[in-house]
N, C-alpha and C positions, 0 to 999 in steps of 0.2 A: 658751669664752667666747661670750657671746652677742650680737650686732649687733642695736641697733634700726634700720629704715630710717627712721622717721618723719622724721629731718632730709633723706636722699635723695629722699623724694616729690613732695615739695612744688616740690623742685628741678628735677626730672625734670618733672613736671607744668607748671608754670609753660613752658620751652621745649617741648615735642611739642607736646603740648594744645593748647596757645593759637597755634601756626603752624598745627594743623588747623583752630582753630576760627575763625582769620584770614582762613582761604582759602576757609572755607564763608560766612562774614558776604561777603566780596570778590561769593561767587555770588551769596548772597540780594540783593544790593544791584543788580547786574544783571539782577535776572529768572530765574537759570536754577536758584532753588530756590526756594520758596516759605519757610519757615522748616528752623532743626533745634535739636532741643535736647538737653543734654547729660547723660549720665548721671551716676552717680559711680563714680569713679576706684576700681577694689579689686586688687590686687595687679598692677599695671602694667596694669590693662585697663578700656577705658573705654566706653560704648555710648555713640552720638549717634545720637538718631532724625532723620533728615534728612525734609523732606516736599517731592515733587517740585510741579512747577508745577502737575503733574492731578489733586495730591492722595492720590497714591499715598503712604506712607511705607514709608521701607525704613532698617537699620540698618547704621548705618559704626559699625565695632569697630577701634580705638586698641589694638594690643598694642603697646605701649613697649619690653619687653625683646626681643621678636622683630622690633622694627622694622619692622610690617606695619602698613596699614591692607584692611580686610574688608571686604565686603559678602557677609554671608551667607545664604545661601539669597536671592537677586535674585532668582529668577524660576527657573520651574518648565522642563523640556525633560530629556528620559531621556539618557542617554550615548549611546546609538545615533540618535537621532533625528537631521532635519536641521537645524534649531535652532541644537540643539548644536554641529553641526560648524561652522555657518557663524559663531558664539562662538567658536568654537576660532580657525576662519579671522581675525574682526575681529581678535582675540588676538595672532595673528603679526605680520597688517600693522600693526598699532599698534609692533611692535618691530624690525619691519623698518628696516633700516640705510640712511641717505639718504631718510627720508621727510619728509612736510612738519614745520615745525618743532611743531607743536601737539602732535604723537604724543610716544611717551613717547620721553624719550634712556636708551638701553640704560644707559650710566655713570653715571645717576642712580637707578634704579630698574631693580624688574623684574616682570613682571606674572604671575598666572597664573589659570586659570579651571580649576575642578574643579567634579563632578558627586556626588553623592552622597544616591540615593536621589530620584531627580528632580528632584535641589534645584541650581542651577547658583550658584555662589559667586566673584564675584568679588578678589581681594585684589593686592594692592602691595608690594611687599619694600622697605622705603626703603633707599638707602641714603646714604652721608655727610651724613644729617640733612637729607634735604631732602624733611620732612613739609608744608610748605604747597606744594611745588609736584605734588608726587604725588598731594595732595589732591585739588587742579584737576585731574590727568589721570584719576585712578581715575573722579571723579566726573563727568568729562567721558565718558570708555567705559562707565561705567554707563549713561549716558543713549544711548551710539549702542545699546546693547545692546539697554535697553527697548522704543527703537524700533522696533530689527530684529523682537524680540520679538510688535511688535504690527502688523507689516505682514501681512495677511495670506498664507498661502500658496497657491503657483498650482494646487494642487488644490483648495482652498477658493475660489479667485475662478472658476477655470472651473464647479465645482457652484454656484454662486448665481447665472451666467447661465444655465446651464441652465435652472434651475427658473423665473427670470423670463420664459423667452424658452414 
């Protein structure tokens, strides 16, 4: 016998969705996204193109049945590199136990950052449905990430006084 989902879709859609896309209108409204717009929905997975304040856009991916939200391929840094480890690093202390309350709560989510192919991929495991507030934290550690991302490093700052001096 065969099951249609089409009455489950809609259903499922209606609550995830719109708690992600609650908590992203909540950011744009404060400044700390510029817009995002949403794809369409094809077997529980959804693309949102977010566009940051600098104008960068990146895409937060909505798996419904895995209860993830994604950012993949965020930003470029090899597995070996220092980058990466210091991602790996923000990664921990965001889950670290007793931190400030903005980090993520271990009992509500859980984070992870993978590498593959130089591609550094942030995602979120929600769990007991609580897609708009993991929203705000993913997309809150995307943004330390970026940062970190673009500070330069101390071997790039010491070769550009060199060359100035």
């Amino acid at each position: 016998m065969t099951h249609s989902c089409d009455f489950v879709a809609p259903i499922r859609r209606s609550k995830e969705v719109k708690a992600v896309c609650a908590a992203l209108r909540v950011l744009v409204e404060r400044g700390e996204l510029r817009s995002f717009q949403e794809g369409k929905l094809r077997v529980g997975r959804m693309p949102i193109d977010i566009e940051w304040p600098d104008g960068r856009v990146s895409r937060l991916r909505i798996d419904i049945e895995a209860a993830t939200l994604t950012f993949a391929g965020l930003m470029e840094a090899g597995a070996g590199s220092a980058l990466y480890r210091e991602l790996k690093g923000l990664a921990r202390a965001a889950q670290t136990a007793g931190r400030d309350p903005a980090r993520l709560d271990p009992a509500r989510a859980m984070l992870r950052v993978t590498e593959q192919a130089g591609a550094v991929s942030w995602s979120i495991i929600v769990t007991r449905g609580e897609y708009e507030y993991c929203t705000r934290r993913l997309v809150e550690l995307a943004r330390e990430a970026l940062a970190l991302a673009m500070e330069p490093m101390p071997l790039a700052q010491n070769y550009q006084t060199a060359i100035l001096s």
